[in-house]
C-alpha positions in Angstrom: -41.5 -43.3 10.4 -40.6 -42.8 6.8 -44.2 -40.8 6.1 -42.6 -38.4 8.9 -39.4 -37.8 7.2 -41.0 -37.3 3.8 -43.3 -34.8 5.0 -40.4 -32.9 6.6 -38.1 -32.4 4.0 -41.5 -31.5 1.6 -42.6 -28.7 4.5 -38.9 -27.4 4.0 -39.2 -27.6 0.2 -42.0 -25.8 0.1 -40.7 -23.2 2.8 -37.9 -22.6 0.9 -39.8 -22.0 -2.5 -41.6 -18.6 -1.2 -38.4 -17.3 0.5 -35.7 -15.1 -0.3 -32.4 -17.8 -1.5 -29.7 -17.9 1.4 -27.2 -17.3 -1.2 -25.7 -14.2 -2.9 -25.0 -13.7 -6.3 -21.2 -13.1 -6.1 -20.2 -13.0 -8.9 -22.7 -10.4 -9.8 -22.6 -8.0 -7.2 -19.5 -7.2 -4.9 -18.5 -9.3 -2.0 -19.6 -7.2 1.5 -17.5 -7.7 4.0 -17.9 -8.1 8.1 -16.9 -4.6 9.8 -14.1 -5.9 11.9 -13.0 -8.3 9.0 -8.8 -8.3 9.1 -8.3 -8.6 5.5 -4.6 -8.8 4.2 -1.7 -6.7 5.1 -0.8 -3.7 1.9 2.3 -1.9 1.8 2.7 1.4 -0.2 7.1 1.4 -0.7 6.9 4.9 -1.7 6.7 5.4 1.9 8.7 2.4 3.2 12.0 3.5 4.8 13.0 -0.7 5.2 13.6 0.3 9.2 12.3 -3.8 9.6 10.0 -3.0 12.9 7.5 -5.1 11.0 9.9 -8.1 10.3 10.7 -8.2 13.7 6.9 -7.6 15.2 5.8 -10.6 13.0 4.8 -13.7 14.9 4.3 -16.2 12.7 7.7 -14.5 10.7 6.0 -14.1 7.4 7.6 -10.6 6.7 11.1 -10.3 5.2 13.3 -7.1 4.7 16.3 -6.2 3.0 17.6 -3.0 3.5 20.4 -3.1 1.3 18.4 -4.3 -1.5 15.5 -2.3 -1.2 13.0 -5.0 -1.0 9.7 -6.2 1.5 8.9 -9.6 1.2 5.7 -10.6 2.7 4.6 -14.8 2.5 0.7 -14.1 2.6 -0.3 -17.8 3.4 2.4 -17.5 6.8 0.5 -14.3 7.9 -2.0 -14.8 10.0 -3.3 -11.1 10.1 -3.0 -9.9 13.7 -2.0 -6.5 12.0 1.5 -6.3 14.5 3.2 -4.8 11.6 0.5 -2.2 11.3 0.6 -1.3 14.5 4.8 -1.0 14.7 5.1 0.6 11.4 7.1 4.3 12.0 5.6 5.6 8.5 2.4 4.4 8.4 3.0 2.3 4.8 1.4 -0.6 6.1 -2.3 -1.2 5.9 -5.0 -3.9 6.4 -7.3 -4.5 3.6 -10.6 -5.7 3.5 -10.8 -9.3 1.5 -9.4 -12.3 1.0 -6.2 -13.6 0.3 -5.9 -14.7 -3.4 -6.3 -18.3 -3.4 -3.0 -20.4 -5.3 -1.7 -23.7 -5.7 1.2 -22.9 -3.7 2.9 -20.7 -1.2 4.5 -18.1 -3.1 6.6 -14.8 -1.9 5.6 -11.8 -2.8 8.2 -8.8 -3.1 7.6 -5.1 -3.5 10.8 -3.4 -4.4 11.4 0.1 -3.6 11.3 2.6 -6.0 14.6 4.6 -6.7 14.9 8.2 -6.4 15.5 10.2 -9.5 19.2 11.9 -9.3 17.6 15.8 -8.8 15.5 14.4 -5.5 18.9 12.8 -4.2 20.9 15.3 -4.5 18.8 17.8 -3.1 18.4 15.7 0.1 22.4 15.6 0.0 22.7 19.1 -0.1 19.7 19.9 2.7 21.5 17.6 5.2 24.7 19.3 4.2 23.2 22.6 5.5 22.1 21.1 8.3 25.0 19.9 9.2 26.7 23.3 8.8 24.2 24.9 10.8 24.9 22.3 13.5 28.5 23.0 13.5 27.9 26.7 13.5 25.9 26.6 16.8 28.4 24.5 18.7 30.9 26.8 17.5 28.5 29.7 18.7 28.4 27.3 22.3 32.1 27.2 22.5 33.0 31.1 22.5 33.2 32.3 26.2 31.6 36.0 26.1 33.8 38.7 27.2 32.1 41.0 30.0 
């Protein structure tokens, strides 16, 4: 029974000599990954408005927002990539990737903080919604006044 066993793992041996290796050279060339691969959840805060659909759509509650503060916190080892945020976001900021999660020696948070507006952007927004207020007001007034016949 042993002759059997011998000659079986030599016929692989040998099989495996003239064919292509079952491995890739990672390191070397770049990682391909499956079509329908998940990947990890990317925000882009320029976009973010901090509404917190996404903290609320998240099953496994790995998602955190603060809307005073600015910030989206996501725990990446938590997720489990069912790309619900995604789906819920109003602006489209989230995305999934394609890859892996960094590996790490322990759960960490990671926080993206919103970038402020400079003063000229602000104050332009202030004075658009100020004119669209007074437009508003205008109309109703408009509304109010019974014609005369």
């Amino acid at each position: 029974m042993s002759k059997r066993k011998v000659l079986t793992f030599a016929g692989r041996a040998l099989k495996n000599l003239f064919q292509k290796p079952a491995t890739t050279s990672y390191p070397f060339e770049p990682a391909v990954y499956p079509e329908r691969m998940r990947g990890h959840v990317e925000i882009h805060m320029e976009d973010c408005i901090c509404c917190g659909l996404c903290m609320r759509s998240c099953p496994s509650q790995a998602i955190r927002v603060d809307r005073r503060a600015g910030t989206w916190t996501i725990r990446r080892f938590d997720c489990v990539q069912c790309s619900s945020c995604v789906n819920v976001c109003p602006k489209k900021c989230l995305t999934m990737e394609a890859g892996y999660t960094r590996p790490d020696t322990r759960k960490t948070d990671e926080t993206f903080i919103k970038p402020a507006q400079p003063e000229e952007a602000r104050a332009e927004a202030a004075s658009v919604k100020a004119e669209e207020a007074e437009q508003k007001q205008q109309e109703k007034q408009k509304d109010c006044i019974p014609e005369r016949i």
